[in-house]
N, C-alpha and C positions, 0 to 999 in steps of 0.2 A: 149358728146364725152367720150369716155372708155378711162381708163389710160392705155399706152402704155413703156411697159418698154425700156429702151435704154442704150447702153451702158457704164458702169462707174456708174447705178444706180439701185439701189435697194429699196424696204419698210418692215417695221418692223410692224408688230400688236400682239397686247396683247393676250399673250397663254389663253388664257380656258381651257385647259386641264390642269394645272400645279396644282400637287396636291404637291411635295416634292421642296427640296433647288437646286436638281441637275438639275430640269427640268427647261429648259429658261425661263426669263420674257415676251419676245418678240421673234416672230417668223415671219417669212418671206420669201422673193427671193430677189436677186440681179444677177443683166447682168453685167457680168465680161466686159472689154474692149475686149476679141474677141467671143464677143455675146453669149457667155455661160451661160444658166438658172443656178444659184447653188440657192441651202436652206442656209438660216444664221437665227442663233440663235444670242440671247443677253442677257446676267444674268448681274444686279446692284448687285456692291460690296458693300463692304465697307473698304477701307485702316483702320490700327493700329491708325491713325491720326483722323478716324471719316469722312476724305474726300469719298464721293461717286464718285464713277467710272464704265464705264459699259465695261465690257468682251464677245467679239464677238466670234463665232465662223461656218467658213463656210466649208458646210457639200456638199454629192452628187450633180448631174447633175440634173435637174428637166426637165422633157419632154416641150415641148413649149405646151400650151394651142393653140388645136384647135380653130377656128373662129364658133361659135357656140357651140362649146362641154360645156361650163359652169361651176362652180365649180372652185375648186380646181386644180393646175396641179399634179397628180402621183408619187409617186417616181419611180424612174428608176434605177430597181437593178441592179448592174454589173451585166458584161457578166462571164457564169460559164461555162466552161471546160469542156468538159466530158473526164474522164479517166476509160481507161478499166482495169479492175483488171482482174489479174491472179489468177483462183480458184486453183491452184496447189499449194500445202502449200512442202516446199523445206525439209521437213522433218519427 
């Protein structure tokens, strides 16, 4: 049976990608409580005291994975405006 995300719950797996300090340890999705795909990241600190502690942080909307599409889910960039500019320069 495929793991099925639900809400209130999310998973975290280990970046591959991370070549610097800024980029996250763990990378993921989490279903917010009103069924919202978001991305969250997690970087391991470290307090002054030497205590380890981990720092979340939760980013864009993530499209829902089609039933069959496979892979990864897309990021889903906001929505962008279009404004018309005025080629008349006022001076």
């Amino acid at each position: 049976m495929a793991y099925e995300m639900r809400p209130g719950q999310g998973s975290l797996f280990k970046n591959e990608q991370k070549t610097g300090d800024k980029h996250p340890n763990l990378k993921g999705k989490i279903m917010l409580p009103n069924g919202e795909v978001r991305w969250v990241s997690a970087w391991t600190k470290t307090t002054t005291a030497g205590e380890k502690w981990i720092s979340l942080s939760v980013g864009d909307l993530c499209q829902q994975q089609q039933p069959g599409g496979g892979g990864q889910a897309a990021y889903v960039a906001p929505a962008v405006r279009a404004v018309e500019l005025d080629d008349d320069i006022p001076f």
